[in-house]
C-alpha positions as a Markdown table, in Angstrom:
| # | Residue | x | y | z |
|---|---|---|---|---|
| 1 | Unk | 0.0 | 0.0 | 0.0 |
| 2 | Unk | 2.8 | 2.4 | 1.1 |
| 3 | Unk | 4.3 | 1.7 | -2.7 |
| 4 | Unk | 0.7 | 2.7 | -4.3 |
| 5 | Unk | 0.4 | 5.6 | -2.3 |
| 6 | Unk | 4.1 | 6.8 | -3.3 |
| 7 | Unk | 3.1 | 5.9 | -6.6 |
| 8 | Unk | -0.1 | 7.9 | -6.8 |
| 9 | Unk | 1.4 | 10.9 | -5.5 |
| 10 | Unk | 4.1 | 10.9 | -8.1 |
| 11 | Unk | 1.7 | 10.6 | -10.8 |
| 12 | Unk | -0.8 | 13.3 | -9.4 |
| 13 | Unk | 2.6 | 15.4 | -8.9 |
| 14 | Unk | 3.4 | 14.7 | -12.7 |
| 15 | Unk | -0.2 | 15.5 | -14.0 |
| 16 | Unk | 0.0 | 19.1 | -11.7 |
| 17 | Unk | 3.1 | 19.7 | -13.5 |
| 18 | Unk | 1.7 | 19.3 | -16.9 |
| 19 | Unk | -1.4 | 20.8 | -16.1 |
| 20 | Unk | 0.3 | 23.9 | -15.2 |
| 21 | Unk | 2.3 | 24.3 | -18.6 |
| 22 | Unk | -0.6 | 23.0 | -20.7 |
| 23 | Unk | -1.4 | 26.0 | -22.2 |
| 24 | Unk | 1.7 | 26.8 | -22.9 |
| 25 | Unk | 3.0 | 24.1 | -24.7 |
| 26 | Unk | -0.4 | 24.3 | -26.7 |
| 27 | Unk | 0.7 | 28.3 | -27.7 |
| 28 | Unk | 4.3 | 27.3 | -28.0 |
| 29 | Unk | 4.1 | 24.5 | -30.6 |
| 30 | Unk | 1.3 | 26.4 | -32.0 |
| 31 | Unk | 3.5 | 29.9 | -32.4 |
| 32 | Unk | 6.2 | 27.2 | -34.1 |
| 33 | Unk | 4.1 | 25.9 | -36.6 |
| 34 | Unk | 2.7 | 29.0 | -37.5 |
| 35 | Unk | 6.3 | 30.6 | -37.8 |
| 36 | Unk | 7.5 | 27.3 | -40.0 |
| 37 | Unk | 4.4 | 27.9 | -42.1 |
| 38 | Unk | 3.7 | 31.5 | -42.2 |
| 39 | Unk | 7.3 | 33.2 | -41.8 |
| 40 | Unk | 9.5 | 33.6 | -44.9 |
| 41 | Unk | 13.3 | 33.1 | -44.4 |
| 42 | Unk | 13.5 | 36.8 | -45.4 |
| 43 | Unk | 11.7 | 38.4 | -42.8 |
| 44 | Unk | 13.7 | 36.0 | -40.4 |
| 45 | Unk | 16.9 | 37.1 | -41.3 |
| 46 | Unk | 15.6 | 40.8 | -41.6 |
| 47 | Unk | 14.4 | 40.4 | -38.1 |
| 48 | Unk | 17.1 | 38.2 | -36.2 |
| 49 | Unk | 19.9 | 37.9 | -38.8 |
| 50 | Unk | 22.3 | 39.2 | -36.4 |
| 51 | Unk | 23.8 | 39.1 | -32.5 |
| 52 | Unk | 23.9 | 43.0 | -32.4 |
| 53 | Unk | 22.2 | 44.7 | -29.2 |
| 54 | Unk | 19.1 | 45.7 | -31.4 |
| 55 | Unk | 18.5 | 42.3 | -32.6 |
| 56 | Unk | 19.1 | 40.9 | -29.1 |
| 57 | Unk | 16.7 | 43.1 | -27.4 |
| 58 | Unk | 14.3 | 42.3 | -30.2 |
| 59 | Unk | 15.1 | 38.3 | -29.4 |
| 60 | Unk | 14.4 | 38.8 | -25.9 |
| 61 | Unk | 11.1 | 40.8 | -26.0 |
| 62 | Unk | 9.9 | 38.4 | -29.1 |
| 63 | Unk | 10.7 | 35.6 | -26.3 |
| 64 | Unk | 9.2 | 37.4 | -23.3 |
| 65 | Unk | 5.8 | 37.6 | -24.8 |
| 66 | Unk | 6.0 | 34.0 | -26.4 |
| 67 | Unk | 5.5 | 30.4 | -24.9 |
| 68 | Unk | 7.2 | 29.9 | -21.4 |
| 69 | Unk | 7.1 | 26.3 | -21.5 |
| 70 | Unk | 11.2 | 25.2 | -22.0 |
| 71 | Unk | 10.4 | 21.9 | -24.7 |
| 72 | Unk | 8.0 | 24.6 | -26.9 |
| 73 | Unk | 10.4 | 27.1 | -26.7 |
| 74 | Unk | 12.8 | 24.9 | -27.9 |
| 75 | Unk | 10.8 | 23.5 | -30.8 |
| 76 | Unk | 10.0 | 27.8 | -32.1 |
| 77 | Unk | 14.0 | 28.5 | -31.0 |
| 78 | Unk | 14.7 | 25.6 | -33.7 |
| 79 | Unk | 11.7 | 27.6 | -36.4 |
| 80 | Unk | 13.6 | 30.3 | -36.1 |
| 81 | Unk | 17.1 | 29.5 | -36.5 |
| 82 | Unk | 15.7 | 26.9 | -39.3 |
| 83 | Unk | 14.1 | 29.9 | -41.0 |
| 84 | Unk | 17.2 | 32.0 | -41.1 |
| 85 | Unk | 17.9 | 33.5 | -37.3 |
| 86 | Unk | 21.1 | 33.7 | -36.3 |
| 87 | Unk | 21.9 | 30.9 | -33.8 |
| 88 | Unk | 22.7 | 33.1 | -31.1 |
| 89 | Unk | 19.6 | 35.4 | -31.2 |
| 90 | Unk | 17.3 | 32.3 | -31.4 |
| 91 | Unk | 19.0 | 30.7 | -27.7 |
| 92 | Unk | 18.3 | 34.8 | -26.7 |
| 93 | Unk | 14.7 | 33.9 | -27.1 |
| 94 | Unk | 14.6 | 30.8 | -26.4 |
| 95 | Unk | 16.0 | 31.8 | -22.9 |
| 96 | Unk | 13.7 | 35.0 | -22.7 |
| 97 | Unk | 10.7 | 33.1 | -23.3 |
| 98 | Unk | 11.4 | 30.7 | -20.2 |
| 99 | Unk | 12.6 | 33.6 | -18.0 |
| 100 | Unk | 11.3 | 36.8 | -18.5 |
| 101 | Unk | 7.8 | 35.7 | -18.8 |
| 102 | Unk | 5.0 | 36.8 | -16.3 |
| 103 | Unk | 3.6 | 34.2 | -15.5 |
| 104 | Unk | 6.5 | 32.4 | -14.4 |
| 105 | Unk | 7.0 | 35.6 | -12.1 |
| 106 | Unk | 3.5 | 35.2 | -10.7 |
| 107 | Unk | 4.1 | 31.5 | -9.5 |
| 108 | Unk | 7.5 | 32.2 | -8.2 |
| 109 | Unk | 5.6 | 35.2 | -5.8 |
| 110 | Unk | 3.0 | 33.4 | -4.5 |
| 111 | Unk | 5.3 | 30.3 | -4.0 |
| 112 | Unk | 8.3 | 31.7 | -2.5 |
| 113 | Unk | 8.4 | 35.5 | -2.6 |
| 114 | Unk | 8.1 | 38.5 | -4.5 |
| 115 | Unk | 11.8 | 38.7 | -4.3 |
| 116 | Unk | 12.3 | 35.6 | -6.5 |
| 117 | Unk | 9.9 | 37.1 | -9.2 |
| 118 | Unk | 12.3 | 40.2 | -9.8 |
| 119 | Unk | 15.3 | 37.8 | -9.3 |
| 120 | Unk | 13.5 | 35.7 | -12.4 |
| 121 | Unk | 14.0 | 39.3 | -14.5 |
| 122 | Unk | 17.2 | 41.0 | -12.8 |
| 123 | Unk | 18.9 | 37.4 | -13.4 |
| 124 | Unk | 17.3 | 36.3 | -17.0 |
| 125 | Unk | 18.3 | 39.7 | -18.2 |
| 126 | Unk | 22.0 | 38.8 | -17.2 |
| 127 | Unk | 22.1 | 35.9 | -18.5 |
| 128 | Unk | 21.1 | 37.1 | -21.9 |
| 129 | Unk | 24.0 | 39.6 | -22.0 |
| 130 | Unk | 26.3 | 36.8 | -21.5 |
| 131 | Unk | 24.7 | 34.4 | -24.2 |
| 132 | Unk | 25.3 | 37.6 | -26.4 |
| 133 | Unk | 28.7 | 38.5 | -25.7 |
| 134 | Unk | 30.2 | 34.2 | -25.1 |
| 135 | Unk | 28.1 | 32.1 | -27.6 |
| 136 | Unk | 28.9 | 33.4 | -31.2 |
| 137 | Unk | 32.7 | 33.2 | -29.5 |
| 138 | Unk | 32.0 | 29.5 | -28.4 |
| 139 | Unk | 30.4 | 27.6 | -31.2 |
| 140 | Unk | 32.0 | 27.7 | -34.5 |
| 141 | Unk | 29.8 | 29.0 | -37.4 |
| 142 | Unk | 30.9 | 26.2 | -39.6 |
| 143 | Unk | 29.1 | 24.1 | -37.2 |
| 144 | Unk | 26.2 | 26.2 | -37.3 |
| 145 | Unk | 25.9 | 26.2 | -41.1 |
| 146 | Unk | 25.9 | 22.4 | -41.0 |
| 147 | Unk | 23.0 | 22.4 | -38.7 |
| 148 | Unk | 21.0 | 24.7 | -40.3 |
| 149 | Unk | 21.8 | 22.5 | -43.6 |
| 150 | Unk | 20.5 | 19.0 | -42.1 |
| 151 | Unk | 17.6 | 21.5 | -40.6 |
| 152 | Unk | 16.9 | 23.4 | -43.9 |
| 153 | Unk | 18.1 | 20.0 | -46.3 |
| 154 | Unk | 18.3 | 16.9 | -43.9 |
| 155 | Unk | 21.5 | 16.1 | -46.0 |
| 156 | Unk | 21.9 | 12.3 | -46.8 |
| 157 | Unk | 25.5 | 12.9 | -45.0 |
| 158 | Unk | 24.4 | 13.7 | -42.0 |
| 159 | Unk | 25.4 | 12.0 | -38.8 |
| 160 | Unk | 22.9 | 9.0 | -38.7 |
| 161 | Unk | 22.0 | 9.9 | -34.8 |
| 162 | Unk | 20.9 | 13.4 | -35.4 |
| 163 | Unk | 17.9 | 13.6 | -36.5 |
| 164 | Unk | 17.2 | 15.8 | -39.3 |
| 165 | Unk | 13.9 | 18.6 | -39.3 |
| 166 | Unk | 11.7 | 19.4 | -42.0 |
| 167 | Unk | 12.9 | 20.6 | -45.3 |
| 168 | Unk | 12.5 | 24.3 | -45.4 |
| 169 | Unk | 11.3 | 25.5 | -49.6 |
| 170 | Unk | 12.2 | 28.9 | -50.7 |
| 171 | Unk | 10.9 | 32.1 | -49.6 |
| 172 | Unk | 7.5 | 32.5 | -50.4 |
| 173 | Unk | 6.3 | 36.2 | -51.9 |
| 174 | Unk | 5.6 | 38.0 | -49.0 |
| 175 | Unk | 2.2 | 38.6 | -50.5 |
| 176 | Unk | 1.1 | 35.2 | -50.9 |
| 177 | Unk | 2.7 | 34.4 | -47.3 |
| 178 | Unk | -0.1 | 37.2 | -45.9 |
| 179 | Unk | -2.6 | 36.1 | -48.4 |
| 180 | Unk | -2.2 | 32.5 | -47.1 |
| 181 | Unk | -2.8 | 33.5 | -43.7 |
| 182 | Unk | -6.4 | 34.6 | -43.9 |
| 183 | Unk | -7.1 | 31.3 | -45.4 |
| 184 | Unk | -8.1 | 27.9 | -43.6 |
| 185 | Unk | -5.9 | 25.9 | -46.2 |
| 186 | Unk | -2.7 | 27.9 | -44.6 |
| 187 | Unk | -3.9 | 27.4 | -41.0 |
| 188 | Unk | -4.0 | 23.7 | -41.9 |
| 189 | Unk | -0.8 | 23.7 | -42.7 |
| 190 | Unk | 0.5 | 25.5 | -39.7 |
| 191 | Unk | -1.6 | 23.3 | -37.7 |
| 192 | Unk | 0.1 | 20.3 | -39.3 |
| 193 | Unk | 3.6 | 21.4 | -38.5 |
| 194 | Unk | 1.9 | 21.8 | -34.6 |
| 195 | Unk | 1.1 | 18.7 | -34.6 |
| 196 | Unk | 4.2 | 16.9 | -36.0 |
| 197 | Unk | 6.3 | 18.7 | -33.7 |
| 198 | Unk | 4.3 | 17.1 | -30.9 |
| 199 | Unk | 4.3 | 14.3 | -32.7 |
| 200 | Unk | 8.1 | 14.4 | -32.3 |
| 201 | Unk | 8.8 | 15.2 | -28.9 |
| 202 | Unk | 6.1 | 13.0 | -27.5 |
| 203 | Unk | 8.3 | 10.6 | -25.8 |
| 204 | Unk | 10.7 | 13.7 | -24.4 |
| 205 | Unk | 7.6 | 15.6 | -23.1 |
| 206 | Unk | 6.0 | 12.2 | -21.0 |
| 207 | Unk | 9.4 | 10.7 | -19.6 |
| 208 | Unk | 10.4 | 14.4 | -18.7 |
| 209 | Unk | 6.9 | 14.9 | -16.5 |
| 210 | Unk | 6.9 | 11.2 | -15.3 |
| 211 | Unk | 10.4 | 11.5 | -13.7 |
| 212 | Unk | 10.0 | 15.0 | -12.3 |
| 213 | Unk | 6.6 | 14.0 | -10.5 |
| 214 | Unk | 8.8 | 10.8 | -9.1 |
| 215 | Unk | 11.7 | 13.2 | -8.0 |
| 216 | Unk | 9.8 | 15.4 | -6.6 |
| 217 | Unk | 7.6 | 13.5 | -3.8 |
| 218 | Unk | 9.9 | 10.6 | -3.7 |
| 219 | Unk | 13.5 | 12.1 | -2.7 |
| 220 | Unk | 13.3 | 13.8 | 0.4 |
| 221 | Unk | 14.3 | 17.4 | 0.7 |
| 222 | Unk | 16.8 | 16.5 | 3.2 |
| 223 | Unk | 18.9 | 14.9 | 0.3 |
| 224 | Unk | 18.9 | 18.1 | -2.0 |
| 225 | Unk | 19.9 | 19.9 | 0.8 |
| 226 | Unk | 23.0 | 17.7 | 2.0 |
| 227 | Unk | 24.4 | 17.8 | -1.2 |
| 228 | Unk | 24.9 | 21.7 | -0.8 |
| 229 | Unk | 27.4 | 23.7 | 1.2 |
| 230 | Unk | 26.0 | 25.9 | 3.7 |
| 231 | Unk | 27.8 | 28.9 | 6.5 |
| 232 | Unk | 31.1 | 29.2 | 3.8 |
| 233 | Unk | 30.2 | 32.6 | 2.7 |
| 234 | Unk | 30.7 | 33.3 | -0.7 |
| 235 | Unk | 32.4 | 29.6 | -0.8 |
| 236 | Unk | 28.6 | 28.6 | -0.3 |
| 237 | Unk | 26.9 | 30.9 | -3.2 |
| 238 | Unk | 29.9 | 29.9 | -5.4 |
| 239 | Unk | 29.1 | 25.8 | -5.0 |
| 240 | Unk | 25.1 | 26.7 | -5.0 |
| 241 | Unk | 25.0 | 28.0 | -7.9 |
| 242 | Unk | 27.0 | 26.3 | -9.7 |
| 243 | Unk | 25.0 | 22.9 | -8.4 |
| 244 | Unk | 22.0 | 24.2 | -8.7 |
| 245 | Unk | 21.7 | 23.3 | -12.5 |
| 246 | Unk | 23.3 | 20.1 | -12.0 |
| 247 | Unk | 20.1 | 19.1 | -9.8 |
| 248 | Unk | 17.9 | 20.3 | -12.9 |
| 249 | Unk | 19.3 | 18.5 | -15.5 |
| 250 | Unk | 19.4 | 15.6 | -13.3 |
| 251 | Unk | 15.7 | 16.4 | -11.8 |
| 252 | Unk | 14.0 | 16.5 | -15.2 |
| 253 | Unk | 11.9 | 19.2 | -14.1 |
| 254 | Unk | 10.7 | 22.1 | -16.9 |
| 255 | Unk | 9.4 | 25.1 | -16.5 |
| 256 | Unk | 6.9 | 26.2 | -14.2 |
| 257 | Unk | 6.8 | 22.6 | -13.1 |
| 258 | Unk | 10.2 | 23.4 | -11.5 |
| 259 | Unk | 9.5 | 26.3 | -8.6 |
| 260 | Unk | 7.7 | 23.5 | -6.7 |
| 261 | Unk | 10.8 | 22.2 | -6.2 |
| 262 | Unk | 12.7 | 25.1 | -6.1 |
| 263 | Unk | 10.5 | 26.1 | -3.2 |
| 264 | Unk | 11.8 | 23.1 | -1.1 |
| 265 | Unk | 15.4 | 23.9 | -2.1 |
| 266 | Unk | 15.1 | 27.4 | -0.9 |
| 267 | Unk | 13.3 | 25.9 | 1.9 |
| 268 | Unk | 16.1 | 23.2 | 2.8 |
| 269 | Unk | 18.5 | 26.1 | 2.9 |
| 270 | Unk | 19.7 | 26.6 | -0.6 |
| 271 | Unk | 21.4 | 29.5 | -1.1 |
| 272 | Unk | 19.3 | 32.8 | -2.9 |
| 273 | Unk | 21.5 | 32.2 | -5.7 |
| 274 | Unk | 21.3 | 28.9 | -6.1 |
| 275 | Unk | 17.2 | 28.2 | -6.4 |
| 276 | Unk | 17.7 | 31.5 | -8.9 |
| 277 | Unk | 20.1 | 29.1 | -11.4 |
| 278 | Unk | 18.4 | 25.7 | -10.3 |
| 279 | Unk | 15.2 | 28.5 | -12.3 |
| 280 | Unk | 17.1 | 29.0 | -15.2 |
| 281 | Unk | 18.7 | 25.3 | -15.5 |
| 282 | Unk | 15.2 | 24.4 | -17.2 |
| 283 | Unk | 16.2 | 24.8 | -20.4 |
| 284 | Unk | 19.5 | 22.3 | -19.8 |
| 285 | Unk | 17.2 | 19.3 | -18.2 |
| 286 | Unk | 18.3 | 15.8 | -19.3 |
| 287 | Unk | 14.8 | 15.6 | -21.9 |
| 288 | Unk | 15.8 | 19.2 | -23.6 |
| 289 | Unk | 19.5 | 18.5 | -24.4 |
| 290 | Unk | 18.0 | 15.3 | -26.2 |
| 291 | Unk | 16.7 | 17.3 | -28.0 |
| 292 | Unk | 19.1 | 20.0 | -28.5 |
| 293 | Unk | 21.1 | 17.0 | -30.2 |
| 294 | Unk | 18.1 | 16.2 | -32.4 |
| 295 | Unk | 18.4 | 19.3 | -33.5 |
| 296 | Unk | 21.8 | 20.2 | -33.5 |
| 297 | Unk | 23.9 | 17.6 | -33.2 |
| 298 | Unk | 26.2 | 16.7 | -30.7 |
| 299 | Unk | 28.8 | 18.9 | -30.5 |
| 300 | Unk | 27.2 | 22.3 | -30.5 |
| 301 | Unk | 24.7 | 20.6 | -27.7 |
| 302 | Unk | 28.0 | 19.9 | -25.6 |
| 303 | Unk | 29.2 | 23.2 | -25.8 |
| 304 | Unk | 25.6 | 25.1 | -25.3 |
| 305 | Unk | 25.3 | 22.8 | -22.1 |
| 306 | Unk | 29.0 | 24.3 | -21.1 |
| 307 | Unk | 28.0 | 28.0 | -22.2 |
| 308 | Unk | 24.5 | 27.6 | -20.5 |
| 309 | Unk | 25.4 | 26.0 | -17.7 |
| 310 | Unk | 28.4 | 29.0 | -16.5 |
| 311 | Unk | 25.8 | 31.5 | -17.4 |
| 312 | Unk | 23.0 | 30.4 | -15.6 |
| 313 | Unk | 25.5 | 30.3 | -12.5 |
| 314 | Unk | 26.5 | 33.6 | -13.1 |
| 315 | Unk | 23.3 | 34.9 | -13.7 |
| 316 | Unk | 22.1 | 33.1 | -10.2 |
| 317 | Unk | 25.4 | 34.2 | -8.6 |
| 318 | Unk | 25.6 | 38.3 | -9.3 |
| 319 | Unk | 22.2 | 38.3 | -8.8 |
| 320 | Unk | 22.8 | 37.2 | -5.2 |
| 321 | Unk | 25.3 | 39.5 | -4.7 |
| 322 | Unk | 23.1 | 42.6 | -6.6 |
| 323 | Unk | 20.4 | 41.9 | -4.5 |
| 324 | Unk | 22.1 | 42.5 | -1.5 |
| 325 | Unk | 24.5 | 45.4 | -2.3 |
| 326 | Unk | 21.2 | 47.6 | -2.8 |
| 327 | Unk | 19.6 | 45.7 | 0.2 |
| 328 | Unk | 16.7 | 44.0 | -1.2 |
| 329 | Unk | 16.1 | 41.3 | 1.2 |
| 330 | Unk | 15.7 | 37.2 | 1.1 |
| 331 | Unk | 12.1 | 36.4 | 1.8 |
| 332 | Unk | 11.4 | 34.1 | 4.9 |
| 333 | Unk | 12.1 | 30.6 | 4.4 |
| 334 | Unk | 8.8 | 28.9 | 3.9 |
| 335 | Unk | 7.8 | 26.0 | 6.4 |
| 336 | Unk | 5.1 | 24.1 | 3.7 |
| 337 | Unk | 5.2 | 24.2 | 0.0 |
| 338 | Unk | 2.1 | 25.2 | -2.3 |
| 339 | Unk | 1.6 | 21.7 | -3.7 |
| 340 | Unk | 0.9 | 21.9 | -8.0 |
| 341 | Unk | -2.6 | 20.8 | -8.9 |
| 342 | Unk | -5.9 | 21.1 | -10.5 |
| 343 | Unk | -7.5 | 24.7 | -9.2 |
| 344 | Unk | -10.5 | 26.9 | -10.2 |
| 345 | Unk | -8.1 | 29.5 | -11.8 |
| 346 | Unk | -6.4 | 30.7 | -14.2 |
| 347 | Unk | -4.4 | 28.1 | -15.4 |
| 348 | Unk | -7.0 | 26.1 | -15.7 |
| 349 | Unk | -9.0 | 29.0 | -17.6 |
| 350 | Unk | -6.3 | 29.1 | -19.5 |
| 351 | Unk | -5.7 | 25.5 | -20.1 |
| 352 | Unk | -9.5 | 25.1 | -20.8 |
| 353 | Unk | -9.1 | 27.8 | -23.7 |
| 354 | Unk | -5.8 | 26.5 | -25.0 |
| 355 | Unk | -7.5 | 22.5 | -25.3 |
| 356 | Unk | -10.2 | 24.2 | -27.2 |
| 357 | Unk | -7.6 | 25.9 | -29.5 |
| 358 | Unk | -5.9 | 22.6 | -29.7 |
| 359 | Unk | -9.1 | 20.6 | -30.7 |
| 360 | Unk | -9.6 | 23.3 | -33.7 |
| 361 | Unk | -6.2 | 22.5 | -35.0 |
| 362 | Unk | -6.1 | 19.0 | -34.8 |
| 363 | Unk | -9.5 | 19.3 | -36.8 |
| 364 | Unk | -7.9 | 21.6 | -39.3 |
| 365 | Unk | -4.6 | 19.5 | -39.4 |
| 366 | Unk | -7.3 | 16.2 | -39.9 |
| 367 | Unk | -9.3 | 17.9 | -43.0 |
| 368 | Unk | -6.4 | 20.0 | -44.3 |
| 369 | Unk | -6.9 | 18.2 | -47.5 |
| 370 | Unk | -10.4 | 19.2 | -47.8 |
| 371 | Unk | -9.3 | 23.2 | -47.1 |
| 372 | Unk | -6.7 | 22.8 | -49.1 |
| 373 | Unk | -3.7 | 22.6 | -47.3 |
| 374 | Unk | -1.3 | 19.7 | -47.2 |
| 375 | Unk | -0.3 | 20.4 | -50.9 |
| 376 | Unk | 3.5 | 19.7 | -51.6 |
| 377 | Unk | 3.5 | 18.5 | -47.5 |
| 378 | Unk | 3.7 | 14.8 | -46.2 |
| 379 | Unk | 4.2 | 13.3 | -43.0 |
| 380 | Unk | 7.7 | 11.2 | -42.1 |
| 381 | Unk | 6.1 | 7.8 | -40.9 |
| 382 | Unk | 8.9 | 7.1 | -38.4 |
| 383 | Unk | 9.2 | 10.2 | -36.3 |
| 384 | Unk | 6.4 | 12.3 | -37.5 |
| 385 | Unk | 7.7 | 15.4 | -38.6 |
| 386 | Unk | 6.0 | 17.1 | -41.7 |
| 387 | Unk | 8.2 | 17.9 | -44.5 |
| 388 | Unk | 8.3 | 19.6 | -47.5 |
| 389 | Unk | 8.2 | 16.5 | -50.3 |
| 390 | Unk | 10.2 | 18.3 | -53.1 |
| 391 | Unk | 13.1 | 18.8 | -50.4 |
| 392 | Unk | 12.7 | 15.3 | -48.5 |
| 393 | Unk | 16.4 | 14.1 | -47.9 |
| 394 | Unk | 14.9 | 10.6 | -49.0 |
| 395 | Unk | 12.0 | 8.5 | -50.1 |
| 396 | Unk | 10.7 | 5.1 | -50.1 |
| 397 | Unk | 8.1 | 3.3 | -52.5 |
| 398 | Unk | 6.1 | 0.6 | -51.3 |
| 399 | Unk | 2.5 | -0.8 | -51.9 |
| 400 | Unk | 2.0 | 1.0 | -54.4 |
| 401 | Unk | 2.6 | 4.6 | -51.9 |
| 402 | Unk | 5.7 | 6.9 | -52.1 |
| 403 | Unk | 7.2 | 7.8 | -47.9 |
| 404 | Unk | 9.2 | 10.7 | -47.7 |
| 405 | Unk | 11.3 | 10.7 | -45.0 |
| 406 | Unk | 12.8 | 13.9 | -42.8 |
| 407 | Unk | 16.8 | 12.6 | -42.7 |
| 408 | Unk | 17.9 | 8.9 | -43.9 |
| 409 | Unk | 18.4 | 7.6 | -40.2 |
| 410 | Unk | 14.5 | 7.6 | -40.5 |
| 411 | Unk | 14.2 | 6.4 | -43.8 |
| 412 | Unk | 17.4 | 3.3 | -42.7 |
| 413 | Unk | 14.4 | 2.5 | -39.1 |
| 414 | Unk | 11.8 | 2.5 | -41.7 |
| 415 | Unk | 13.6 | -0.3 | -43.7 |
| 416 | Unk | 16.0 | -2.0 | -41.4 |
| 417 | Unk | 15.6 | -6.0 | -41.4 |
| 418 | Unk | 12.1 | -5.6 | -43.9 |
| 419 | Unk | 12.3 | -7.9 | -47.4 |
| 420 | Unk | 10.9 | -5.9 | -49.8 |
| 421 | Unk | 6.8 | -7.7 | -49.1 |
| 422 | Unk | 7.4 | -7.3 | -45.7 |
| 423 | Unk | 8.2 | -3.5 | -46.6 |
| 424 | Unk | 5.2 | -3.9 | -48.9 |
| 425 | Unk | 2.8 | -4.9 | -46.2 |
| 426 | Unk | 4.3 | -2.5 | -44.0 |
| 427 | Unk | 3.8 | 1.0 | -46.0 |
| 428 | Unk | -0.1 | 0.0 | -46.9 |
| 429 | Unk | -0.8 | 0.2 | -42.9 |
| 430 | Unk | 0.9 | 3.6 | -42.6 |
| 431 | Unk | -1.0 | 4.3 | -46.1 |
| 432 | Unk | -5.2 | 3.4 | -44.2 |
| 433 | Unk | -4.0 | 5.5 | -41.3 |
């Protein structure tokens, strides 16, 4: 019984989690596949071509007022640097649109302190100095050209573990993009990208929830809080913060699933700088940099872990250390911790709204044929992805049905160990659904 209960608890803990970021994720994913459908590579490029202070305050509002849900920021961060962005601005909102959002702010008061909420701004707009000034030093921009290639082309040469994205056509008369937009047969489309990207990260999205809601209500507070130094001084805030990202890439926890636990850090006798970068650290979770490699591949996902990781502890650290040379001081250490849940308010108002927005674009994405969308569009049978069929990296005919596949590692799964009637049989299922 005890095992059931533990159980239970971790699943309700998982479901509050996902309930809180529902609606994001639903406006998030939604945002990306109307940016992948509606926004030409021009306009991209005109907007976010560049690192220069402009373009990074443009990144950073752009992100502030977009999803704050870290796997659907990741998915529009990838639109836009697939569409032309420069790599740098994209991570600039990609990191803005987890941390300098208001709703994030509005948990973190009413969980552990109005402090924390300006800490979330004071801190996130740190940390996107330092992505602007280090990144574009850190990673190559050979590197970045091959990944926008297997991104943009899903090259046959590409590494057989990273896992190509939609082909990307050429820029579309800006006209015809805005024309398109005030018809159904465009919103199908965008809808379709929606729901391959979810499609995609399915797996990521229910293992990340599933382990944070274990975490959470089955390791004890006490151990967080052994594993950090405490009474050292800046020794102290120098190991928190530095730790605290460790604990959320180990933790799985995304988002606004992760001030719950942040709570009971700060609670345990984390350091104020510490629960700040253990904030941040949601974008660097175990799930996410699966996906950063996905899209990436694995050597700019090393080094955006490394850059990431020393700016979120510097963000967490001199934001310590700000806070208290203009005396702002550390709320009260809290003695029980909101739990995450199912409540009359708005989150669920919200979520309510966003399932309604999500059931009109799964209908749209279902009967996109009859609006006329879907033209020059199919969908990768192994991983889901839609892709553009006059750019698909590579293609497989069977029972009597061409597959267009999104890189060859899915096209090689789709094959593997099949004689050609077992391939046969195989592609008419895929064909009735």
């Amino acid at each position: 019984m005890v095992l059931v209960d533990a159980i239970g608890r971790s699943l309700a803990e998982a479901f509050g989690m996902f309930w809180e970021t529902l609606w994001a994720l639903v406006l998030g994913f939604g945002l990306s596949g109307a940016v992948q459908a509606f926004v030409s590579r021009a306009r991209m490029q005109a907007a976010l071509g560049d690192h220069r202070p402009r373009t990074v305050a443009k990144a950073s509002f752009f992100g502030a007022i977009s999803s704050s849900c870290s796997y659907a920021s990741a998915a529009l961060a990838k639109s836009l640097f697939a569409r032309g962005a420069d790599f740098t601005a994209a991570m600039i909102f990609m990191v803005a649109s987890t941390n300098l959002v208001i709703e994030l702010g509005i948990v973190l008061w009413l969980l552990i302190g109005w402090q924390f909420a300006l800490a979330e701004f004071v801190g996130g707009t740190i940390m996107i100095i330092l992505l602007a000034v280090v990144l574009p030093r850190v990673i190559p921009a050979g590197w970045l050209g091959r990944a926008r290639e297997v991104l943009d082309e899903g090259p046959a040469a590409a590494d057989e573990h990273q896992h190509g994205e939609e082909a990307v056509s050429a820029d579309p008369d800006e006209t015809a993009v805005q024309s398109r937009v005030r018809t159904r047969a465009g919103w199908s489309d965008a809808a379709g990208y929606t729901i391959s990207d979810l499609s995609m990260l399915r797996k990521e999205l229910l293992v990340g929830f599933l382990i944070a809601g274990f975490l959470s209500k089955l390791v004890p507070t006490g151990f967080w809080r052994s594993i950090f130094l405490t009474g050292h001084g800046f020794g102290s805030s120098l190991e928190n913060v530095i730790l605290g990202p460790f604990l959320a890439i180990i933790s799985f926890v995304c988002s606004i699933g992760n001030v719950p636990l942040a709570a009971a850090l700060w609670q345990g006798g984390i350091s104020f700088g510490g629960v700040v970068s253990f904030i941040f650290a949601d974008l660097i979770t175990l799930p996410l940099l699966l996906i950063y490699r996905k899209y990436y591949g694995a050597r700019i996902t090393v080094r955006l872990l490394a850059v990431m990781w020393a700016v979120m502890s510097i963000g967490g650290l001199l934001t310590e250390y700000l806070f208290k040379l203009v005396h702002i001081p550390a709320p009260a250490r809290p003695t029980t911790i909101a739990q995450t849940g199912v409540h009359l308010d708005y989150t669920s108002v919200l979520n309510v709204i966003s399932l309604l927005v999500f059931g009109y674009l799964y209908y749209l994405y279902r009967n996109r044929e009859r609006f006329g969308g879907g033209t020059g569009y199919a969908k990768d049978p192994v991983c889901g992805m839609q892709i553009e069929t006059q750019h698909a990296p590579a293609t497989a005919s069977a029972g009597g049905s061409t597959f267009y596949f999104c890189s060859e590692g899915c096209h090689a799964k789709f094959t593997a160990d099949l004689e050609p009637h077992q391939l046969g049989q195989r592609a008419s299922i895929k064909e009735r659904r």
